[in-house]
Rosetta silent file (secondary structure, phi, psi, omega in degrees, C-alpha in Angstrom):
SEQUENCE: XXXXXXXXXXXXXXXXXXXXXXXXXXXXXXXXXXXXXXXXXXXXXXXXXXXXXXXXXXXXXXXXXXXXXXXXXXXXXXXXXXXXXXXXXXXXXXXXXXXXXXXXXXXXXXXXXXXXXXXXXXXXXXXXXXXXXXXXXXXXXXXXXXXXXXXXXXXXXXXX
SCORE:     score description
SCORE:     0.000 S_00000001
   1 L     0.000  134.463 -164.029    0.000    0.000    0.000 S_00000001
   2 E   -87.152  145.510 -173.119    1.304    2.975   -0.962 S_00000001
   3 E  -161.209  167.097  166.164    2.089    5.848    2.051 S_00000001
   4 E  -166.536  161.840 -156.708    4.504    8.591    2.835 S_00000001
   5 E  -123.164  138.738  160.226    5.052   10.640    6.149 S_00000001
   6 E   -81.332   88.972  147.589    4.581   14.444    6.861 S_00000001
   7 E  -138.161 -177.055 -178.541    6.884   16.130    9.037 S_00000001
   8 L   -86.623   96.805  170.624    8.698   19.422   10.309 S_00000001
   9 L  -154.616  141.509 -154.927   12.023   19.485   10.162 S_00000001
  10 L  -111.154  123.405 -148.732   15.164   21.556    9.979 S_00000001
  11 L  -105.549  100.544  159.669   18.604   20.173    8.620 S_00000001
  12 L   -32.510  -36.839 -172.765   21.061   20.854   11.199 S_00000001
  13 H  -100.702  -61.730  168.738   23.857   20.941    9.620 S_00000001
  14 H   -51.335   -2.072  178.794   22.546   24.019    7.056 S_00000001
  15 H  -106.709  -93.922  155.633   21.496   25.691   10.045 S_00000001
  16 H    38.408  -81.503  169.264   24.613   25.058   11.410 S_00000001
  17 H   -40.410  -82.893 -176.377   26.513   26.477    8.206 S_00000001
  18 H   -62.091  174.946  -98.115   23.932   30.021    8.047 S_00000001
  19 H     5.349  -80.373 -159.772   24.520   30.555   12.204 S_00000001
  20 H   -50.973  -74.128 -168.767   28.659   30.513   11.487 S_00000001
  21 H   -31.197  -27.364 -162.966   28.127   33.010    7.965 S_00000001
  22 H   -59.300  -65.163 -168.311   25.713   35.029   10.328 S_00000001
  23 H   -80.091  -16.366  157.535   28.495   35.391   12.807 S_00000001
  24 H   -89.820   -6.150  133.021   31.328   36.218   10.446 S_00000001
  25 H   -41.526  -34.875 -161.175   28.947   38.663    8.762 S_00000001
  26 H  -101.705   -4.397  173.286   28.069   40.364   11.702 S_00000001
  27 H   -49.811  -64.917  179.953   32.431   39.894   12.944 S_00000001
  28 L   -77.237   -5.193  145.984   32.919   42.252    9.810 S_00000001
  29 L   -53.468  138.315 -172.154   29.820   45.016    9.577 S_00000001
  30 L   -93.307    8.897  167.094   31.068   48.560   10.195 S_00000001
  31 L  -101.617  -29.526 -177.076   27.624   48.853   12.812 S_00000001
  32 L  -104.357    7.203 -177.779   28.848   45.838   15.161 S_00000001
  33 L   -61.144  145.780  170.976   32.646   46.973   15.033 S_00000001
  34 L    75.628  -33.243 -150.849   33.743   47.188   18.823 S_00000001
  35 L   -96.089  124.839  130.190   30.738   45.431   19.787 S_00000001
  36 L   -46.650   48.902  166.223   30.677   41.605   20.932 S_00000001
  37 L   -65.717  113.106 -146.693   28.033   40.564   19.132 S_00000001
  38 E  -156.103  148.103  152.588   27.387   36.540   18.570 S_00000001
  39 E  -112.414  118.720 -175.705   24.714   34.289   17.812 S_00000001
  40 E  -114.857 -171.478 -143.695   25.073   31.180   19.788 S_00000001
  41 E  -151.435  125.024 -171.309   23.649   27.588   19.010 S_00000001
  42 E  -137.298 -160.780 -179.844   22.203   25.307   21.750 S_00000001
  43 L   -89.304  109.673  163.618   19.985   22.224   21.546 S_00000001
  44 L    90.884   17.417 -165.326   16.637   23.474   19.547 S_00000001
  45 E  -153.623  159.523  170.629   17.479   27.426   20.374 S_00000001
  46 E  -127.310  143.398 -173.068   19.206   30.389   18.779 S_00000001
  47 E  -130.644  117.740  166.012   20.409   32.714   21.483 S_00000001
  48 E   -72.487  112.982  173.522   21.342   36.838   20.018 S_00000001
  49 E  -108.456  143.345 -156.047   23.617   38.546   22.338 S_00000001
  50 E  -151.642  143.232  117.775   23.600   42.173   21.715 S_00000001
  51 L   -31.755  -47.136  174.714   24.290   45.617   23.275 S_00000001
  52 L  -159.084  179.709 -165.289   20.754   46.848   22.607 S_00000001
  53 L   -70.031  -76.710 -147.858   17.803   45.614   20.326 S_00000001
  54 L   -25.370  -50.455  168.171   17.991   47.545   17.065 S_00000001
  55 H   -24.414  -56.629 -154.462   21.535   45.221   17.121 S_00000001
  56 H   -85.736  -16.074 -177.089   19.487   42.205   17.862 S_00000001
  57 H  -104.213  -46.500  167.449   16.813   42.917   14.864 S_00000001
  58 H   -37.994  -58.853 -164.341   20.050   43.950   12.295 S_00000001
  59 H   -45.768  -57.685 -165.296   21.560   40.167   13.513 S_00000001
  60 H   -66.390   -2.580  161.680   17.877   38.520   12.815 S_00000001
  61 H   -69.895  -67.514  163.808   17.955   40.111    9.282 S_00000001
  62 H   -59.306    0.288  170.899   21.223   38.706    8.473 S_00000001
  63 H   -92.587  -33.642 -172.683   20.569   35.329    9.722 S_00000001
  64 H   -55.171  -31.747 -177.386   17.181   35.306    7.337 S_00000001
  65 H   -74.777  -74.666  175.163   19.254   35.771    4.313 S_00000001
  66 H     4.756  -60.026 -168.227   21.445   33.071    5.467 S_00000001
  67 H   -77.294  -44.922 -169.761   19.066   30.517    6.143 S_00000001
  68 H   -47.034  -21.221 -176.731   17.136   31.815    3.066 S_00000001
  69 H   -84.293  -30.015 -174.336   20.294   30.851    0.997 S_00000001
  70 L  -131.602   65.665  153.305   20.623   27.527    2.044 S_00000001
  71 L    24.002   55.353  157.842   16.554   26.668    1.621 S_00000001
  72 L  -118.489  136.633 -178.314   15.812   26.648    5.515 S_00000001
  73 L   -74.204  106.285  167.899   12.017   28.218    6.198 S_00000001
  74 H   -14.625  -47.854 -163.998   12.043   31.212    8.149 S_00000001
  75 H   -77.139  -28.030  168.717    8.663   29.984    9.739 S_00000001
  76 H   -62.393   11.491  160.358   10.704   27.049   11.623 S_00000001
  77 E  -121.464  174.446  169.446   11.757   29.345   14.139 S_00000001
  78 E  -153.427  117.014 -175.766   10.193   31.401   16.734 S_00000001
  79 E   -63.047  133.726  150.602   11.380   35.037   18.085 S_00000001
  80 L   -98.559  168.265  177.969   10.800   35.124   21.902 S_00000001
  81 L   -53.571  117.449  166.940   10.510   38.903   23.441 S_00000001
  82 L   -74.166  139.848 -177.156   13.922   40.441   23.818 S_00000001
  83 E   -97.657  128.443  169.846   15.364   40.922   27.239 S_00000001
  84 E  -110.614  122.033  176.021   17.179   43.982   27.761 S_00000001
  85 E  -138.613  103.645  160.207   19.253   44.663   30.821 S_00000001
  86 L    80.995 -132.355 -168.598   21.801   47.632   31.803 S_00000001
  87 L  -118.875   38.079  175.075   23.997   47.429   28.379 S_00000001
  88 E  -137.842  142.324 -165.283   23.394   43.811   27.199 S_00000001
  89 E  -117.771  140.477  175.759   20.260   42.893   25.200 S_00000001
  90 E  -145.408  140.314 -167.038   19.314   38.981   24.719 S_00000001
  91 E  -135.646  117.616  161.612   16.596   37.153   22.226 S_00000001
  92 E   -63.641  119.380  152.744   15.659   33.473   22.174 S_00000001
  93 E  -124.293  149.750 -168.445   14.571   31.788   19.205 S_00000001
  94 E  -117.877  122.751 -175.033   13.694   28.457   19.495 S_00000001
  95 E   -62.744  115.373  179.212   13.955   26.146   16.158 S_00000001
  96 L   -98.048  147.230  160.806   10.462   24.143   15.889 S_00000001
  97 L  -145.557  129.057 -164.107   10.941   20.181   14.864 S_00000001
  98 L    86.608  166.359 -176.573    8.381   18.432   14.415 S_00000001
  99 L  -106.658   70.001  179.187    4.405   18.630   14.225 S_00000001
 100 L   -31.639  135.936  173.340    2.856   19.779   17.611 S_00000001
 101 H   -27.491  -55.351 -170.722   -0.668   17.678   18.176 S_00000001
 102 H   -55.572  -50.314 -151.535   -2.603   20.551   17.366 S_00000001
 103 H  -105.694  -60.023 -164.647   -0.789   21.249   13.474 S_00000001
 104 H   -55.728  -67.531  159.962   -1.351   17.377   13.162 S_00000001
 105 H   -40.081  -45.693  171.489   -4.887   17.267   13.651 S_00000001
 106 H   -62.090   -3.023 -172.667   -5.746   20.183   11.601 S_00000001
 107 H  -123.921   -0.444  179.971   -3.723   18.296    8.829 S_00000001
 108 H   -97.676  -11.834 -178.046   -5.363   15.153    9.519 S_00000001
 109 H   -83.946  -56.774 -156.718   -8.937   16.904    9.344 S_00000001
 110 H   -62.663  -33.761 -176.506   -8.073   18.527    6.181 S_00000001
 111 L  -107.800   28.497  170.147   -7.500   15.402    4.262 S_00000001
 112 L  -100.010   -6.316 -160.488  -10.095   13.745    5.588 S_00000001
 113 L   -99.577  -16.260 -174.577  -12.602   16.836    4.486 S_00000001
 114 L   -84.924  -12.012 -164.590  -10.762   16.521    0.803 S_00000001
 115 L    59.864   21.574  170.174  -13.070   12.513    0.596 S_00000001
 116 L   -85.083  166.314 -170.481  -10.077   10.822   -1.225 S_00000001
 117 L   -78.993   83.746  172.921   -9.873    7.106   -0.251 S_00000001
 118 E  -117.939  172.545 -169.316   -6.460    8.097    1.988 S_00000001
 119 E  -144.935  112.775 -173.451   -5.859    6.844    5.348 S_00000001
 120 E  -120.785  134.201  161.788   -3.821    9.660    7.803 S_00000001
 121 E  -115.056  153.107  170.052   -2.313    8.634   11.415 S_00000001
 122 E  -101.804  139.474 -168.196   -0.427   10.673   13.782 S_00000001
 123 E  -134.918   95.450  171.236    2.858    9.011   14.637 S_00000001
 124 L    65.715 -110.473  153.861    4.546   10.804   17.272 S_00000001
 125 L   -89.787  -11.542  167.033    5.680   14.210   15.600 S_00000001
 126 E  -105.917  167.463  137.760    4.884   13.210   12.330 S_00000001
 127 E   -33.499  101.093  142.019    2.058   12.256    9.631 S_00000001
 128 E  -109.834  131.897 -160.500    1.184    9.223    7.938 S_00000001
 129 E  -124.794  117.127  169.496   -0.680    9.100    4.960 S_00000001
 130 E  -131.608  162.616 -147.482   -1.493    5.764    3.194 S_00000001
 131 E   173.510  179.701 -179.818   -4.067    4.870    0.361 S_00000001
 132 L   -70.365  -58.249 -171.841   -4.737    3.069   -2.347 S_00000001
 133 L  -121.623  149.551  173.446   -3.377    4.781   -5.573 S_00000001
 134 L   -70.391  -34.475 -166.589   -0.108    6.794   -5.737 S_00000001
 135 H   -58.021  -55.216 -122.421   -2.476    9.485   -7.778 S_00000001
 136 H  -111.869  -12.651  159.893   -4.765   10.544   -4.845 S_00000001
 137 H   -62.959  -47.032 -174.069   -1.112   10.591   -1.966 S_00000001
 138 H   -71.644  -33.960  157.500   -0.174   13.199   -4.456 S_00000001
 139 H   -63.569  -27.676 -159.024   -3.878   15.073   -4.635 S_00000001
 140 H   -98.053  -10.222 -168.629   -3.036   14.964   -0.987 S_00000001
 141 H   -93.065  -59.133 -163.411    0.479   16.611   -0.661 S_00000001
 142 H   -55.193  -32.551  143.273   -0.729   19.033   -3.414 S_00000001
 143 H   -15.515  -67.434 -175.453   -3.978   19.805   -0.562 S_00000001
 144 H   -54.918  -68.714  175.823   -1.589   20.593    1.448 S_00000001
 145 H   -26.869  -57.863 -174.859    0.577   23.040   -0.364 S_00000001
 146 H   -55.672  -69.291 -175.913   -2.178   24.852   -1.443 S_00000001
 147 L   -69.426  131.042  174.311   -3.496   25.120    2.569 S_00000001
 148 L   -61.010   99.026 -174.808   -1.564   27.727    4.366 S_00000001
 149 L  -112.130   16.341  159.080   -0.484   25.775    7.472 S_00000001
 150 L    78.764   11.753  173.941    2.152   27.755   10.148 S_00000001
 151 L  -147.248  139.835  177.132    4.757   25.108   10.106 S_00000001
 152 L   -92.757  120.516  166.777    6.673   24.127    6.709 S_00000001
 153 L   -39.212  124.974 -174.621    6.141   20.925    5.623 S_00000001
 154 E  -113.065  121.762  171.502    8.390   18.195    4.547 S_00000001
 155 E   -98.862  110.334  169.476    7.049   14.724    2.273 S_00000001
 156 E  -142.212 -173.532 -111.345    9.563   11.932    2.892 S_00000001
 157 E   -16.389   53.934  172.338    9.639    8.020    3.114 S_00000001
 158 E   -40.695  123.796  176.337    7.360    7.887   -0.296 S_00000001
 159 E  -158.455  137.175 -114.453    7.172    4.665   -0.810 S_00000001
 160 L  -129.935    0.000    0.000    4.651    2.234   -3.502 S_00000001
């Protein structure tokens, strides 16, 4: 039976890559000269260290082209509120992986609301979609595209 799994996920190593370019972008900018400025890399978090925000909004510009260069989706992270203290400013973002319960259901409603003969389970942080015909997995990914969903999608272990 033919099936293939949905999930969210961000390739580590190109994130990785765009974080170091970030920080030898922002090493070399004539606005962070003098400044200790760094974006550092933890498990599932981006952490901005800054003198003050405008700094901290410049950094999150240059990491978007970055990532943007090496095909990682903006929308897999999420800016927390920056904390500012005295003369050092700090902003979490935390890297989503995977498909919170919530994003699953709403994608498991949607293709059951399309009527093709498909079959969708939630498997942990991921999707699985199995069926009949190869044709109507592929009505179902294209479903998808087309619906605007808040996390970017990934189709992998396709399989006949």
């Amino acid at each position: 039976m033919p099936s293939f799994d949905i999930v969210s996920e961000v390739d580590k190593h190109e994130l990785k890559n765009a974080v170091d370019q970030a920080n030898r972008e922002i090493s070399t900018r004539f606005d962070f000269r003098g400044t200790d400025a760094v974006i550092k890399e933890s498990d599932g978090e981006l952490i901005f260290e800054a003198e003050n925000e405008f700094q901290l909004q410049q950094m999150g510009n240059i990491l978007d082209t970055k990532l943007a260069k090496r095909n990682i989706d903006v929308n897999s992270l999420e800016a927390k509120e920056p904390e500012v203290s005295g003369k050092r400013a700090r902003q979490t973002i935390q890297i989503r992986q995977g498909i919170d319960k919530d994003i699953a259901k709403e994608i498991t409603k949607l293709i059951k609301e399309s009527k093709l003969k498909v079959q969708s389970t939630i498997q942990g942080d991921q999707v699985r979609v199995s069926g009949g015909k190869r044709d109507d997995l592929q009505q179902v990914i294209a479903i998808l595209r087309e619906y605007k969903i808040s996390l970017p999608l990934q189709y992998i272990n396709f399989r006949d």
